[in-house]
ROTOR-93688 format. One record per atom (N, C-alpha, C): residue number from 1; residue in one letter; atom name; x, y, z negated. Coordinates in steps of 0.001 Angstrom, whole numbers, padded with zeros to 6 digits. Each point is the difference from the previous one (the first is absolute). Layout:
# ROTOR-93688
+-----+------+------+---------+---------+---------+
! pos ! code ! site !      px !      py !      pz !
+-----+------+------+---------+---------+---------+
! NUM !    a !   CA !       X !       Y !       Z !
...
+-----+------+------+---------+---------+---------+
***
This chain:
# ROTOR-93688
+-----+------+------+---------+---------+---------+
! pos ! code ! site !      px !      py !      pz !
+-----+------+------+---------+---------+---------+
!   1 !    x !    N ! -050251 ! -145037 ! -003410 !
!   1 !    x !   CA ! -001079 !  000977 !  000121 !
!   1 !    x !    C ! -001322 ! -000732 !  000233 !
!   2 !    x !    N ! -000960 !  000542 ! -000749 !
!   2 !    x !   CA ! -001907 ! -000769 ! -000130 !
!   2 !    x !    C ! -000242 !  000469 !  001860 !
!   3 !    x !    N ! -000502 ! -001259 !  000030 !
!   3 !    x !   CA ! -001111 !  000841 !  001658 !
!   3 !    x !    C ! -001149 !  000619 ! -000447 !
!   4 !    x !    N !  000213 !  001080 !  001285 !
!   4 !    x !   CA ! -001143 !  001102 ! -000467 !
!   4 !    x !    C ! -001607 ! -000500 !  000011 !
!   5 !    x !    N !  000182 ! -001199 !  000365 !
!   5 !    x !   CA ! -001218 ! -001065 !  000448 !
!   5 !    x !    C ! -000191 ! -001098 ! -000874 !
!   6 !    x !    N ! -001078 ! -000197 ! -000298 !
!   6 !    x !   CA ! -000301 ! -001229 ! -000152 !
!   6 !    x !    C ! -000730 ! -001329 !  000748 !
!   7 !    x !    N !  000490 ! -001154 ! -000500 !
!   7 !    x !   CA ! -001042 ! -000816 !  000404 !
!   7 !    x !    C ! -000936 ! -000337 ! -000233 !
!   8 !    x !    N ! -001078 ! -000604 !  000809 !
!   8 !    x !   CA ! -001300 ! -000015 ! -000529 !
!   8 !    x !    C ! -000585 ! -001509 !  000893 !
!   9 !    x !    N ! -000689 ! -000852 ! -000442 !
!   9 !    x !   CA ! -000734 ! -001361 !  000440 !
!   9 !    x !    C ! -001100 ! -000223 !  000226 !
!  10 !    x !    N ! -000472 ! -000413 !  000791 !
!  10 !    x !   CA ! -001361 ! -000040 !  000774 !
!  10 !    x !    C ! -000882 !  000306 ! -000907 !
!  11 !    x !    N ! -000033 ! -001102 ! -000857 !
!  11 !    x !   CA ! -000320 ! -000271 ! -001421 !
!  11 !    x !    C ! -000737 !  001246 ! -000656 !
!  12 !    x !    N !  001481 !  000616 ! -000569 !
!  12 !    x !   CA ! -000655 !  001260 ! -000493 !
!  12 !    x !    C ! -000543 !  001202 !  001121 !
!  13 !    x !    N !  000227 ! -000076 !  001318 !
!  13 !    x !   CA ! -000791 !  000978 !  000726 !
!  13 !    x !    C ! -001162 ! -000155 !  000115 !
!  14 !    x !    N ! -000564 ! -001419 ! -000333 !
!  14 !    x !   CA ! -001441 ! -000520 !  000463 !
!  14 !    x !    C ! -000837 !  000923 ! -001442 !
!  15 !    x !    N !  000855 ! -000348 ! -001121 !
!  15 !    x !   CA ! -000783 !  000570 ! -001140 !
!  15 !    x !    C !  000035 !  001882 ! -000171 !
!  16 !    x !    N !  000702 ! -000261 !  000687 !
!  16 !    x !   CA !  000194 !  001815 !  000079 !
!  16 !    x !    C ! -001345 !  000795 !  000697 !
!  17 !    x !    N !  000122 ! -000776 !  001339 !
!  17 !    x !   CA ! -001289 !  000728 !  000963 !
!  17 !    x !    C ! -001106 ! -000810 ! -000656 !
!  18 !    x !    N ! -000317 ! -001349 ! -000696 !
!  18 !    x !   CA ! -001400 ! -000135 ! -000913 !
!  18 !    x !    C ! -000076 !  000874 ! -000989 !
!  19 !    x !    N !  000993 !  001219 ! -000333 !
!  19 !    x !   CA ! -000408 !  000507 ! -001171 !
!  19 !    x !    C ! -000122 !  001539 !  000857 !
!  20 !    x !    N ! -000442 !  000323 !  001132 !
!  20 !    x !   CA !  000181 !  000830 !  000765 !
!  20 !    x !    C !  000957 !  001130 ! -000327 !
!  21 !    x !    N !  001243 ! -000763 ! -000411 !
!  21 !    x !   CA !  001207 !  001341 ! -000084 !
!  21 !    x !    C !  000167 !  000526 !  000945 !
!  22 !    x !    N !  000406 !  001643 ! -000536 !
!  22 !    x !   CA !  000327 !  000620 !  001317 !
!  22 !    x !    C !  001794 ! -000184 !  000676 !
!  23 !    x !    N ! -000068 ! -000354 !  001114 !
!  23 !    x !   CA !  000927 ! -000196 !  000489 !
!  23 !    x !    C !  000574 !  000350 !  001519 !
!  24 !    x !    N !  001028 !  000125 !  000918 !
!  24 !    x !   CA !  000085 ! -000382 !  001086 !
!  24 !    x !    C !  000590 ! -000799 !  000604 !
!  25 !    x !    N ! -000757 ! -000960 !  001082 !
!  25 !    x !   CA !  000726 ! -001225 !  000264 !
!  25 !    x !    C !  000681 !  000464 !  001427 !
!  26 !    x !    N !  000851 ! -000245 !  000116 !
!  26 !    x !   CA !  000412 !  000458 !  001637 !
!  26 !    x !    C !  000913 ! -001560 !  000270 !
!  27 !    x !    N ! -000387 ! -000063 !  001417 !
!  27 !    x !   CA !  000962 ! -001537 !  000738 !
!  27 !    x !    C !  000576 !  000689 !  000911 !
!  28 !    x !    N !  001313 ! -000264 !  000301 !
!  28 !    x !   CA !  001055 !  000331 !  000575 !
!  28 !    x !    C !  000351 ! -001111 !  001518 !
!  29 !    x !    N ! -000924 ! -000704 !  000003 !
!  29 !    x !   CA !  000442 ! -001296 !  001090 !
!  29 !    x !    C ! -000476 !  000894 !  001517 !
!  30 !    x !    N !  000132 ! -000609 !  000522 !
!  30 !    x !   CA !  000049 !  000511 !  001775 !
!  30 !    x !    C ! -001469 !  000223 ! -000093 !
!  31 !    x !    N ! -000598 !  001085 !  001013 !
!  31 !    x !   CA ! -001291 ! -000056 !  000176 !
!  31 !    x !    C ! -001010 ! -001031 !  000317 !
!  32 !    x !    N !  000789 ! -000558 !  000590 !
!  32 !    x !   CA ! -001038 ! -001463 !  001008 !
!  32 !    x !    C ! -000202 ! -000977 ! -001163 !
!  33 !    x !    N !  001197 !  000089 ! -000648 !
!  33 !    x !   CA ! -000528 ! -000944 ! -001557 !
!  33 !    x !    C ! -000898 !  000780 ! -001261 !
!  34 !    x !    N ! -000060 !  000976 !  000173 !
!  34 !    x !   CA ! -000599 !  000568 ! -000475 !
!  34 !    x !    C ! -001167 ! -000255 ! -000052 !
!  35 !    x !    N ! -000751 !  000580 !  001381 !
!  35 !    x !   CA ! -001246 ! -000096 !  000565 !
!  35 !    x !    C ! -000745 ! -001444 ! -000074 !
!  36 !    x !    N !  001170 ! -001316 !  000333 !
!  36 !    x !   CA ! -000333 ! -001450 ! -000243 !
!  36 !    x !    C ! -000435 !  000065 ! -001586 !
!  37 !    x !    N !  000000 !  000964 ! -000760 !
!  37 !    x !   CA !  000029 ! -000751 ! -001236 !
!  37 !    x !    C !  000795 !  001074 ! -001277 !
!  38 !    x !    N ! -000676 !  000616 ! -000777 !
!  38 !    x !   CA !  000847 !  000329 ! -001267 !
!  38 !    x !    C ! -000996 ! -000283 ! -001369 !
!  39 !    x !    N !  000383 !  000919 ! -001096 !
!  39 !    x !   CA ! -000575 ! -000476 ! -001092 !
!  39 !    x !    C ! -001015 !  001466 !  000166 !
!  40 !    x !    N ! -001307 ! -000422 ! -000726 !
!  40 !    x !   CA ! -000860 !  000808 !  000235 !
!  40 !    x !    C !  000379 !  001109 ! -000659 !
!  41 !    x !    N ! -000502 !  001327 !  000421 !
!  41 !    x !   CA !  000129 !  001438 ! -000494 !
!  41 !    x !    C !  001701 !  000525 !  000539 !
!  42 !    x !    N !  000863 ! -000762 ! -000024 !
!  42 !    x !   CA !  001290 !  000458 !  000954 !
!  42 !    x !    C !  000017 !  000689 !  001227 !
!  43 !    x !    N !  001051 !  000746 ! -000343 !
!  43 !    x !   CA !  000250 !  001171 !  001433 !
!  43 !    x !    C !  001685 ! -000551 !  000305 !
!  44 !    x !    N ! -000267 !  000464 !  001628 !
!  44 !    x !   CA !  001526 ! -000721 !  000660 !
!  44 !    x !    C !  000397 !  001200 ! -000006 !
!  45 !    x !    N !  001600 ! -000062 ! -000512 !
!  45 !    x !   CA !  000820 !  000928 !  000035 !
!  45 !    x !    C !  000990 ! -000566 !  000654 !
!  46 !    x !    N !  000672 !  001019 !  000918 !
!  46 !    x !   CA !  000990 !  000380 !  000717 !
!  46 !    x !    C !  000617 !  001122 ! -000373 !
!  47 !    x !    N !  001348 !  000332 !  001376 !
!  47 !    x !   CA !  001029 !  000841 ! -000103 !
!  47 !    x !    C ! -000952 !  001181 !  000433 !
!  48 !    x !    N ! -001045 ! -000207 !  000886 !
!  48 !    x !   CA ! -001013 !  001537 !  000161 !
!  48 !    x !    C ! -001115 !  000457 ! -001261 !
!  49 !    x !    N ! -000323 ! -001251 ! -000770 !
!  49 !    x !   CA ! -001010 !  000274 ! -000828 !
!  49 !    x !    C !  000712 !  000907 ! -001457 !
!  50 !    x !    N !  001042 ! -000830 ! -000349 !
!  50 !    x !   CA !  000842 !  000219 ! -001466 !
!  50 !    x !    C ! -000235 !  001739 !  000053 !
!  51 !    x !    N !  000708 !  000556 !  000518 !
!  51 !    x !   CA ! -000421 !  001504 ! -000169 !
!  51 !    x !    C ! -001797 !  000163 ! -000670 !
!  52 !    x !    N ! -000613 ! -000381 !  000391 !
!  52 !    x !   CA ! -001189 !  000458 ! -000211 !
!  52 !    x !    C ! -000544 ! -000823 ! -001220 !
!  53 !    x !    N !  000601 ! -001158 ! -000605 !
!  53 !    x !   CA ! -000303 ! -000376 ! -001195 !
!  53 !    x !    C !  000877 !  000674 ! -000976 !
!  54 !    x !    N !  000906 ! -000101 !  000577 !
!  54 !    x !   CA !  001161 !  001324 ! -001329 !
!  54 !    x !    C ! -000815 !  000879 ! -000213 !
!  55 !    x !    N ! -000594 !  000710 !  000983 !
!  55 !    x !   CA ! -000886 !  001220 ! -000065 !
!  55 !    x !    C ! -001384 !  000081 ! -000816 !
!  56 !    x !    N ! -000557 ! -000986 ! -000253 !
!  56 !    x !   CA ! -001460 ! -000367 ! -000033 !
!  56 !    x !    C ! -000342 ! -000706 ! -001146 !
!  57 !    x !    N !  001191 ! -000649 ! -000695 !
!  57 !    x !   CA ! -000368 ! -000852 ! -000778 !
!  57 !    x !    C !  000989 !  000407 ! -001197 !
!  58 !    x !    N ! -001114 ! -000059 ! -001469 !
!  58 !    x !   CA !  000499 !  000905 ! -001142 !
!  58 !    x !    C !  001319 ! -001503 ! -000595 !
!  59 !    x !    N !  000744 !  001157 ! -000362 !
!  59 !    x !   CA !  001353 ! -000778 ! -000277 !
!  59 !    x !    C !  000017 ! -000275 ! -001243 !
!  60 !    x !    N ! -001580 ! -000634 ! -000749 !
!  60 !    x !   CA !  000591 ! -000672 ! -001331 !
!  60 !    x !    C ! -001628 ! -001094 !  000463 !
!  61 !    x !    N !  000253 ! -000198 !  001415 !
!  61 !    x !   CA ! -001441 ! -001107 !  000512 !
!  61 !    x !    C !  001205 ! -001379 !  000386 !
!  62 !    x !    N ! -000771 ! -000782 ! -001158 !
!  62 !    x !   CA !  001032 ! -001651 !  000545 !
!  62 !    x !    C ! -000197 ! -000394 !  001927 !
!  63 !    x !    N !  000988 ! -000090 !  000184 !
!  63 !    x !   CA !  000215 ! -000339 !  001434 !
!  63 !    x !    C !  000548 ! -001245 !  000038 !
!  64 !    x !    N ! -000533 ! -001175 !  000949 !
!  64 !    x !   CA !  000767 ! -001195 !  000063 !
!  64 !    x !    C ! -000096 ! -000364 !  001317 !
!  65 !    x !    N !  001104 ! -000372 !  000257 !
!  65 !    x !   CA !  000631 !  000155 !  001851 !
!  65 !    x !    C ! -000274 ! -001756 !  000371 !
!  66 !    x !    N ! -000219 ! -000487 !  000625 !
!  66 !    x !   CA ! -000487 ! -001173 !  000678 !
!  66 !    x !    C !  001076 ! -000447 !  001507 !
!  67 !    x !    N !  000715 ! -000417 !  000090 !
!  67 !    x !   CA !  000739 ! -000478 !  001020 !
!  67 !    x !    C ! -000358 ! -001913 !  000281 !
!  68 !    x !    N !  000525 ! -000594 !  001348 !
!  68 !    x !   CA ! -000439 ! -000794 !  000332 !
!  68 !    x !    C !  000578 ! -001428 ! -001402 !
!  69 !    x !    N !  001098 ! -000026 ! -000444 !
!  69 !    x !   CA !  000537 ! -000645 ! -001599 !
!  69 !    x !    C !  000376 !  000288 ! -000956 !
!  70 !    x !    N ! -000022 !  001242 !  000253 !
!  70 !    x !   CA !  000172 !  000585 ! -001304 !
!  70 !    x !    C !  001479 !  000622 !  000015 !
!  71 !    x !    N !  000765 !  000261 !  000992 !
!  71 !    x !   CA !  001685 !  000481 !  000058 !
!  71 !    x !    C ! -000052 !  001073 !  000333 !
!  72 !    x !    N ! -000724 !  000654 !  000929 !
!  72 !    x !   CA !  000187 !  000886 !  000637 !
!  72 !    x !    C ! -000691 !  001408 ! -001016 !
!  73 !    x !    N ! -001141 ! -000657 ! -000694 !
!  73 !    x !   CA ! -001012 !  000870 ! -000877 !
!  73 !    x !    C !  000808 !  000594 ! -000678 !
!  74 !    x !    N !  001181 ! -000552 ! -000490 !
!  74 !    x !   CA !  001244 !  000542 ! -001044 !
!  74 !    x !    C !  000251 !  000984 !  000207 !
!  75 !    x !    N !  000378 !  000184 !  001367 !
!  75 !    x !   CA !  000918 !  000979 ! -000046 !
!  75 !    x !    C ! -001234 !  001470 !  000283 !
!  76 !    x !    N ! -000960 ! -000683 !  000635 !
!  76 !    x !   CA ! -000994 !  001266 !  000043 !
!  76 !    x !    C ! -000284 !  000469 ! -000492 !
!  77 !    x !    N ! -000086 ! -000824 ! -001706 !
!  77 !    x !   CA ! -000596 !  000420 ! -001210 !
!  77 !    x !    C !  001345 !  000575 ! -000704 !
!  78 !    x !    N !  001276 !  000149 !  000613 !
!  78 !    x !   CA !  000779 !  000655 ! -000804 !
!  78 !    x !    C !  000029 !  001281 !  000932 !
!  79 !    x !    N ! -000101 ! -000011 !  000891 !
!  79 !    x !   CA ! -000374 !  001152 !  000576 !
!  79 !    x !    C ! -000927 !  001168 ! -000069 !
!  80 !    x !    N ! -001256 ! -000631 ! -000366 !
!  80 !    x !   CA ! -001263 !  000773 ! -000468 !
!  80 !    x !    C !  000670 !  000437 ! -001498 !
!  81 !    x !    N !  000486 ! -000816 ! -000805 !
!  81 !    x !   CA !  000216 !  000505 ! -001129 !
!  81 !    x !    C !  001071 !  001379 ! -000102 !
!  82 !    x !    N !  000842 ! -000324 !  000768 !
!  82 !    x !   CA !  001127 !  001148 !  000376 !
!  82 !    x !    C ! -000986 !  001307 !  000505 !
!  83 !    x !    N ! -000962 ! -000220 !  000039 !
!  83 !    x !   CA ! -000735 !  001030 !  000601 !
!  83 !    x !    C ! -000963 !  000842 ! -000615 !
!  84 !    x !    N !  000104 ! -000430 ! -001245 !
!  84 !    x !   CA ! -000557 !  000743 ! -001327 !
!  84 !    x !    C ! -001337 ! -001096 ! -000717 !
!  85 !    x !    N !  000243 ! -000623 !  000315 !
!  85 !    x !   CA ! -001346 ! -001261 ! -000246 !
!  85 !    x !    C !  000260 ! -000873 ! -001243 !
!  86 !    x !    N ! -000813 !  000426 ! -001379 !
!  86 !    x !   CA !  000417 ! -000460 ! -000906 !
!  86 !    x !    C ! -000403 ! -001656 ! -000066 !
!  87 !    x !    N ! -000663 ! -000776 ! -000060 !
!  87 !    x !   CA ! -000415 ! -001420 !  000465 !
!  87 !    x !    C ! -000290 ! -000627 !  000989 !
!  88 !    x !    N !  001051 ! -000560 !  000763 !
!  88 !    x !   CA !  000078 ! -001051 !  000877 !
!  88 !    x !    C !  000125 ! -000732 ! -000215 !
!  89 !    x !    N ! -000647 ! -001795 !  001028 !
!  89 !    x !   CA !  000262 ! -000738 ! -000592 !
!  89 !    x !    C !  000099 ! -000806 !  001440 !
!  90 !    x !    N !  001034 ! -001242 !  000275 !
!  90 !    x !   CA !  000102 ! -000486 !  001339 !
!  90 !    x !    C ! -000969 ! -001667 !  000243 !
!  91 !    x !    N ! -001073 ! -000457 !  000985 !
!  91 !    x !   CA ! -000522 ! -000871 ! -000477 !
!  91 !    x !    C !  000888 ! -001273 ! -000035 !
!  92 !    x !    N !  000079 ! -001087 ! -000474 !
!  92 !    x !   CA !  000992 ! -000723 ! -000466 !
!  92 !    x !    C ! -000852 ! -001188 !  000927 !
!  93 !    x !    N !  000768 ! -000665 !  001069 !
!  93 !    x !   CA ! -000246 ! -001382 !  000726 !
!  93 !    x !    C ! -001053 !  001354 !  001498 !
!  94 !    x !    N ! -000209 !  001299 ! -000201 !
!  94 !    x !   CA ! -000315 !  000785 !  000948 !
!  94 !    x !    C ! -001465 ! -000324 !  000582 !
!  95 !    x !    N ! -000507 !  000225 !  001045 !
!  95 !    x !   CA ! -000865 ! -000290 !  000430 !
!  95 !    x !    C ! -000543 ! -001794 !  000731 !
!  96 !    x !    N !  001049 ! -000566 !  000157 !
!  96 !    x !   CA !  000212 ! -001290 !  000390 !
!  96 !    x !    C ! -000403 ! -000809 ! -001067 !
!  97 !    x !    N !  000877 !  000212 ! -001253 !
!  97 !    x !   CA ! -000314 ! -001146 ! -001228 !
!  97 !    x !    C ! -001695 !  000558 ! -000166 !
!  98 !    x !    N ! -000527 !  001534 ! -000534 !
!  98 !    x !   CA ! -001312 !  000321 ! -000182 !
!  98 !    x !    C ! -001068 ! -000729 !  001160 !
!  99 !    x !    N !  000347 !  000469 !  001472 !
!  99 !    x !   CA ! -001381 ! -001251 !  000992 !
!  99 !    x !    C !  000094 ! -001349 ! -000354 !
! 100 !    x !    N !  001128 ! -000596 ! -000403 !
! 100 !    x !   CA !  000330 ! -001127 ! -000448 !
! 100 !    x !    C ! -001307 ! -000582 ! -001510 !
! 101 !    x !    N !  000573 !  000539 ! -000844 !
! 101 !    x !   CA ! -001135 !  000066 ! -000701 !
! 101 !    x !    C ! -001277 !  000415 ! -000714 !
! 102 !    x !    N ! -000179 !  001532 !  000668 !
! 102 !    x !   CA ! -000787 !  000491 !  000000 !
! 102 !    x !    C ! -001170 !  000359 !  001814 !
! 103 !    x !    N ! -000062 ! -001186 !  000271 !
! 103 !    x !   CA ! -000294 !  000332 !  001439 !
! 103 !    x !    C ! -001658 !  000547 !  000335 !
! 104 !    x !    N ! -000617 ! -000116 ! -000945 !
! 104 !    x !   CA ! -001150 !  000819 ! -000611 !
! 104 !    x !    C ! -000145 !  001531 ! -000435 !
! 105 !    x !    N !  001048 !  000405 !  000209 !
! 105 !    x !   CA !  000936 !  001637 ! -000378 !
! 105 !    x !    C !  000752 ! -000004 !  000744 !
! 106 !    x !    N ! -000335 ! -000266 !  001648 !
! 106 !    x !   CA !  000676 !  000946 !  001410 !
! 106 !    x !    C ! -001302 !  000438 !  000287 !
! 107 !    x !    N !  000284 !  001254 !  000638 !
! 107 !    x !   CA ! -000798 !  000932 !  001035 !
! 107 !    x !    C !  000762 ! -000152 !  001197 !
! 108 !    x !    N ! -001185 !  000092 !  001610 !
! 108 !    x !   CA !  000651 ! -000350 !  000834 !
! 108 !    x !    C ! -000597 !  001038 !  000930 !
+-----+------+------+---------+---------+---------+
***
């Protein structure tokens, strides 16, 4: 069976938001890492927030989930997809590999 997700690489996310696609980025890491640091325009989602992005956000808007390496984003992004969300995509190396080499593209 295909995952309801795809992957996606820094790479092409960088060219995505230079071409101001519409998208939503949500990071899934603990708050305190959060706040230290995510990719600009991202919203932290949690087990209290998810309700209110299911709710809020049109289900054919690309969503790409951000976790601290990229493992955990998986399963979030198969989750969001289970949830009527036609394009997801999970970030690949997560937020760690992106400060890594994009450290010019954290907000703090």
């Amino acid at each position: 069976m295909p995952h309801p997700f795809e992957h996606l690489d820094a790479d092409t996310l960088i060219q995505w938001l230079g071409e101001g696609r519409t998208l939503t980025l949500v990071d899934i890491r603990d708050p305190l890492s959060f706040a230290q640091g995510h990719i600009p325009g991202s919203r932290h989602l949690d087990n209290t927030s998810a309700a209110k992005l299911v709710e809020q956000t049109p289900p054919a808007q690309p969503l790409v989930v951000v976790c601290y390496h990229g493992h955990s984003s998986q399963q979030a992004a198969a989750w969001l997809a289970g949830q009527g969300f036609s394009e997801v995509y999970s970030l690949d190396g997560g937020f760690v590999d992106w400060a890594h080499r994009h450290p010019e593209r954290v907000s703090r």
